[in-house]
Wavefront OBJ file of the C-alpha trace (Angstrom):
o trace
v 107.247 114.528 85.904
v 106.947 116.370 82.831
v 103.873 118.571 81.683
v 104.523 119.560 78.385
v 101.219 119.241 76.893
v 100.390 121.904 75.064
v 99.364 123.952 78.578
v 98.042 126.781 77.003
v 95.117 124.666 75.352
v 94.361 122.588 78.848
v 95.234 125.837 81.062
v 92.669 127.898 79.281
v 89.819 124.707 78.885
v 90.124 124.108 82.537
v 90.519 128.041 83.797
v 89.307 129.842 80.598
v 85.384 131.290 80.323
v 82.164 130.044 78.387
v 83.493 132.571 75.592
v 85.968 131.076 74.398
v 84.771 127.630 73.670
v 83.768 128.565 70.614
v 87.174 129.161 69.191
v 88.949 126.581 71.591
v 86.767 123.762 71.078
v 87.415 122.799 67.351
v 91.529 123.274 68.340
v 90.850 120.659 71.392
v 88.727 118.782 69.144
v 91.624 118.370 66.080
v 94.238 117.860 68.554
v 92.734 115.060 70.423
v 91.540 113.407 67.091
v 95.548 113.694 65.832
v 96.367 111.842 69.136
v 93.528 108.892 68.671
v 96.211 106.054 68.032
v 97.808 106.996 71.643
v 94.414 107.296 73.162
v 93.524 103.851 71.210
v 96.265 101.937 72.492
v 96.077 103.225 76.197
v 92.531 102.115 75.834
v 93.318 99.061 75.004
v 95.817 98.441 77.151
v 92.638 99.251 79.846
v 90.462 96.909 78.334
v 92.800 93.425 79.297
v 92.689 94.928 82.792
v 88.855 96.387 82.778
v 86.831 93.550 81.559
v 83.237 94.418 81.084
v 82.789 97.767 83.105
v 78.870 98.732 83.213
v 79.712 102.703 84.141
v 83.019 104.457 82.794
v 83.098 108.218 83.551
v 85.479 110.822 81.476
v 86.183 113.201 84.225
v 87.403 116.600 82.456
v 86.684 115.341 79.111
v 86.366 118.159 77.068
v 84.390 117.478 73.948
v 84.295 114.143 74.299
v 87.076 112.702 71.700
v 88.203 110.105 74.126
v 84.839 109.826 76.035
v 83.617 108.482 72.696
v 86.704 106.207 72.207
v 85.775 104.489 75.268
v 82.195 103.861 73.608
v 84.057 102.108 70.872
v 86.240 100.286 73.473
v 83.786 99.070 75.599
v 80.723 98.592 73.676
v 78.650 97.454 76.669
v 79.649 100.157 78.630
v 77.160 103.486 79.477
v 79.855 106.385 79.334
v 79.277 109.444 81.203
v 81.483 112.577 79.864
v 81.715 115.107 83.076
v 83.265 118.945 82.562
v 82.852 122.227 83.471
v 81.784 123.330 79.794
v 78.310 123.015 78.703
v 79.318 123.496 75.329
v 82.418 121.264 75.262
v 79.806 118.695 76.128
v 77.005 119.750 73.377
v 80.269 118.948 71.302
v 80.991 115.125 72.991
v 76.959 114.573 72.490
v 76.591 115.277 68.934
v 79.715 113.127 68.348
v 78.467 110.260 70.407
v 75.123 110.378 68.356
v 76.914 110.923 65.109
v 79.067 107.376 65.899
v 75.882 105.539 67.232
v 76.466 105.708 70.696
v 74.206 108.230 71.643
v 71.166 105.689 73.545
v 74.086 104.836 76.155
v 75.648 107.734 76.239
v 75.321 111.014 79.073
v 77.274 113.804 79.991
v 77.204 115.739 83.522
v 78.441 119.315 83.935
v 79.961 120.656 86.918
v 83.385 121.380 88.256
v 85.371 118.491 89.652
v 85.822 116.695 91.495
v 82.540 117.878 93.366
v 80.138 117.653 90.331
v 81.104 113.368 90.494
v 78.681 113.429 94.185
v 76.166 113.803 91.699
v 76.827 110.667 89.385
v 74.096 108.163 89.784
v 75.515 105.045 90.054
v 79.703 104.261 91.209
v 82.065 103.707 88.218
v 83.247 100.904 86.999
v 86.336 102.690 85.139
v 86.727 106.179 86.289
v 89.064 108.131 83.501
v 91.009 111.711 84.677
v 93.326 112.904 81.376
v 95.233 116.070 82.236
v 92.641 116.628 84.392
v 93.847 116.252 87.832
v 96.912 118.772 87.619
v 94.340 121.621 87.463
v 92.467 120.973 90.784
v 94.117 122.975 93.914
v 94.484 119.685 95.775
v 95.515 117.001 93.390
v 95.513 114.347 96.690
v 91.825 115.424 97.715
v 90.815 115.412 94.047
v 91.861 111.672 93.444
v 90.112 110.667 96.960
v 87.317 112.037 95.554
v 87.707 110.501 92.150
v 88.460 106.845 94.458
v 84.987 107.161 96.237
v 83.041 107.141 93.033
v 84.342 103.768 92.164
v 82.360 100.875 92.809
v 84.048 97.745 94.772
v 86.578 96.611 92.061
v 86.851 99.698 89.739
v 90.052 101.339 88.305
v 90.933 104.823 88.682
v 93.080 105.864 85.645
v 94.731 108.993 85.748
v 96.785 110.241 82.658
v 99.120 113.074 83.475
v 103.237 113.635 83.013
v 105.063 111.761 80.070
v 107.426 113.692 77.816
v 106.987 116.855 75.870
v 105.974 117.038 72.079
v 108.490 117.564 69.335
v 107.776 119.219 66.304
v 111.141 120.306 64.783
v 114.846 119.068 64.623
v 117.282 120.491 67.627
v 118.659 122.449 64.883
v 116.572 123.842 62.150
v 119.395 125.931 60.604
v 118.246 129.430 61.851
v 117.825 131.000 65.537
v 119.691 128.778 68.256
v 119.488 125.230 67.839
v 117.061 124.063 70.676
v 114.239 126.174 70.533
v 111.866 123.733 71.554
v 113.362 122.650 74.858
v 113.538 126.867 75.800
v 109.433 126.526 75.233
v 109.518 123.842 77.121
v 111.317 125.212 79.536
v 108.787 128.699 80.015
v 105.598 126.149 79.960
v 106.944 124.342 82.955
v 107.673 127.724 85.106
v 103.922 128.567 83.432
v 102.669 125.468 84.790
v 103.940 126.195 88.219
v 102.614 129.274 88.530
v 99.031 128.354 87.312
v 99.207 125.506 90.296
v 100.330 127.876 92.905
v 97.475 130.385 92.398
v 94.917 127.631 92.049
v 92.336 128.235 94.901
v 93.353 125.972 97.904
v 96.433 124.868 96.225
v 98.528 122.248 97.339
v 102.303 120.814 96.731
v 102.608 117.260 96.367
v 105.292 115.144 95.563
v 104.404 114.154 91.795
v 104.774 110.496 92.408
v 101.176 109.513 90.973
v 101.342 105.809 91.805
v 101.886 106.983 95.216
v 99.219 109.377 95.066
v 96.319 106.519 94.547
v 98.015 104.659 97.212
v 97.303 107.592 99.801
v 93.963 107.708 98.180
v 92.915 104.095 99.174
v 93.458 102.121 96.308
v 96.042 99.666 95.252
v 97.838 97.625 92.474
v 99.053 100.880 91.588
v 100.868 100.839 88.149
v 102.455 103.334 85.234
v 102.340 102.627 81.474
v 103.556 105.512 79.048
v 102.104 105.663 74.892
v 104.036 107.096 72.353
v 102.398 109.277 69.601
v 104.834 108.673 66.533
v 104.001 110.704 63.299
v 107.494 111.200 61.418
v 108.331 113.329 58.762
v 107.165 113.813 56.373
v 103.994 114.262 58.060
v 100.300 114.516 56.666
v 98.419 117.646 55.975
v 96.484 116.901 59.632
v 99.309 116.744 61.495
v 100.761 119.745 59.686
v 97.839 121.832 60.485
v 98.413 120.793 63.988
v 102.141 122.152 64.793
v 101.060 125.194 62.662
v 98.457 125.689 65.451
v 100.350 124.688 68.317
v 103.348 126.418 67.439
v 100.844 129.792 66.743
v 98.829 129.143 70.218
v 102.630 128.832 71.787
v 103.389 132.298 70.140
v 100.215 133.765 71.242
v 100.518 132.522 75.109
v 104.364 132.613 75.912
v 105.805 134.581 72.925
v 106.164 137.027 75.285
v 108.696 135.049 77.902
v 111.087 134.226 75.314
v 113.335 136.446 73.951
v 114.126 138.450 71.055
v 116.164 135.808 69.237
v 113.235 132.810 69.975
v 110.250 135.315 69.350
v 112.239 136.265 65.767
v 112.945 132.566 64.976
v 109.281 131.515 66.197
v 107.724 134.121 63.834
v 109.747 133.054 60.979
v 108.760 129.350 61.880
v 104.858 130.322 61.657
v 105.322 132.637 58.074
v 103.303 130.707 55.714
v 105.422 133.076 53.057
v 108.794 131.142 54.284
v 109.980 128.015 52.839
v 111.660 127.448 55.973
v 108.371 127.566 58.107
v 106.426 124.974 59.490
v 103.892 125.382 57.074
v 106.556 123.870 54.085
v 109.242 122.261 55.685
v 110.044 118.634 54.676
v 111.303 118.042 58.444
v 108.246 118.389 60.548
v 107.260 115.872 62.413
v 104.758 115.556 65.620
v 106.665 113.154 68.585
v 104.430 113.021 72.190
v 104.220 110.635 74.908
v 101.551 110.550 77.707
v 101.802 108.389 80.803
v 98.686 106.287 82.386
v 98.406 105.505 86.281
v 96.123 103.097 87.189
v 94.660 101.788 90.020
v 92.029 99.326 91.846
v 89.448 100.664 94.846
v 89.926 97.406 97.167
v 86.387 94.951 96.577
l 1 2 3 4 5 6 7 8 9 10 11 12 13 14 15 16 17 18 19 20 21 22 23 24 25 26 27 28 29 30 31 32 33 34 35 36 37 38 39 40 41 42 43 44 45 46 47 48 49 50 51 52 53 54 55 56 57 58 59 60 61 62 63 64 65 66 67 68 69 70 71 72 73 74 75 76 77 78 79 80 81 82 83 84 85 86 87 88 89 90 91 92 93 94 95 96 97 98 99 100 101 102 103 104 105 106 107 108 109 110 111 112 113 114 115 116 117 118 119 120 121 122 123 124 125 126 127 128 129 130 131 132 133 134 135 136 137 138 139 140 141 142 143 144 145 146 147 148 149 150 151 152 153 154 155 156 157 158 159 160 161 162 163 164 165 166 167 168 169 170 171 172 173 174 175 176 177 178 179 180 181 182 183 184 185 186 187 188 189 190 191 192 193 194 195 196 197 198 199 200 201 202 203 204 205 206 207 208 209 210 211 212 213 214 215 216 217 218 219 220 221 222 223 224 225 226 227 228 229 230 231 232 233 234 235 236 237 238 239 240 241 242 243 244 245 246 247 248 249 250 251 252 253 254 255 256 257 258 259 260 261 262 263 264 265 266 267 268 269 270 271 272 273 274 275 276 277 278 279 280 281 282 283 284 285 286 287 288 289 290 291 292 293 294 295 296
């Protein structure tokens, strides 16, 4: 499976401290706003499955972009947003107020996937994005996540899919593929950040099969493409420019000379072959949903 989701930004929401919310949060924020039509679609994709949930919980939902997506989804629906950031989730409530969902809206901080013992009622639609892949034991975690559901409810879990693209293979300076040598630092990143999580565990990253072993069934995959072609809007500029500068900033340091050269020239806002002005840019994602049903 591939985890090519900007890392750095989950890795450091997930692992990071209190101090650093205040310049992450507005980067989480933008990014998850850029990816709405994604989010909308696997939403609604939910919703012909999910009819009518009373309680859906965003476990690990950082401040609350999709959390409040769900409001609009489900408008009879109480949400819950759950995370380990207090102010992540000042962030989700003031949005949830500011879209008029506020009176049937909560949030719950704690680390998962204990902090869900302490939901009040089982959920109807329990939601995990990206979540899951930073718990030790990713099997234990969605038990855990199964036994909050009530009789009937859906466990969705989005992790894997395919990594972004920003750029052409060949931008016409450095070596052509530059994003796929990123890539391929991020994924021996990713492995090492799972295998000194505390009581970490290997699994076989067959996520259907996972909510099998975790009591549920109907088990079932759908990916959603995020398609924003060149030329792309000032929004979605802004957002390479800050991936591409968070990438420099977290892995510059594992590519070499030639990438980290051809990287810095990318991010000069006084080149007219960086991000910041070329015609090419373009922002290419998709993220992969696994469902499924705790047994009534």
């Amino acid at each position: 499976m591939a985890h090519h989701h900007d890392h750095h930004h989950k890795h450091e929401h997930q692992h990071g401290h209190d101090h650093d919310w205040a310049e992450l949060a507005p980067l989480l924020e933008s990014e998850a706003e850029l990816f709405t039509p994604l989010y909308e679609r696997a939403l609604n994709w939910l919703a012909k499955e999910v009819t009518e949930p009373g309680l859906i919980v965003d476990a690990g939902s950082g401040p609350g972009v999709i959390s409040c997506l769900f409001a609009e989804t489900f408008p009879g629906a109480r949400i819950v947003a759950v995370d380990g950031s207090e102010p992540l989730l000042e962030r989700a409530r003031d949005r949830a107020v500011r879209q008029g969902a506020g009176d049937r809206f909560d949030t719950l901080a704690g680390e998962l996937p204990d902090v869900l013992g302490e939901l009040d009622y089982p959920a109807d639609l329990l939601w995990a994005s990206r979540s899951v892949h930073h718990l030790g034991d990713q099997a234990a975690a969605l038990a855990a996540c199964a036994e909050r559901l009530a009789p009937g409810g859906t466990l969705a879990v989005m992790e894997g899919g395919l990594p972004a693209r920003f750029l052409p293979r060949d931008i016409g300076f450095g070596r052509p593929g530059l994003q796929a040598r990123i890539n391929a630092v991020e994924e021996e990143r990713f492995d090492r950040m799972r295998a000194e999580l505390p009581g970490s565990v290997a699994v076989v990253e067959d996520w259907q099969a996972l909510l099998t072993s975790a009591g549920l069934h109907h088990a079932r995959s759908r990916t959603f493409l995020l398609d924003l072609p060149a030329p792309v809007t000032d929004r979605s500029r802004a957002h390479v420019i800050a991936a591409l500068t968070r990438t420099r900033e977290v892995i510059g340091e594992d590519l070499d000379a030639d990438d980290r050269a051809t990287l810095d020239r990318l991010l000069d806002p006084d080149d007219e072959a960086s991000v910041h002005h070329r015609p090419d840019v373009f922002v290419l994602a998709a993220h992969t949903v696994h469902t499924a049903v705790r047994p009534v």
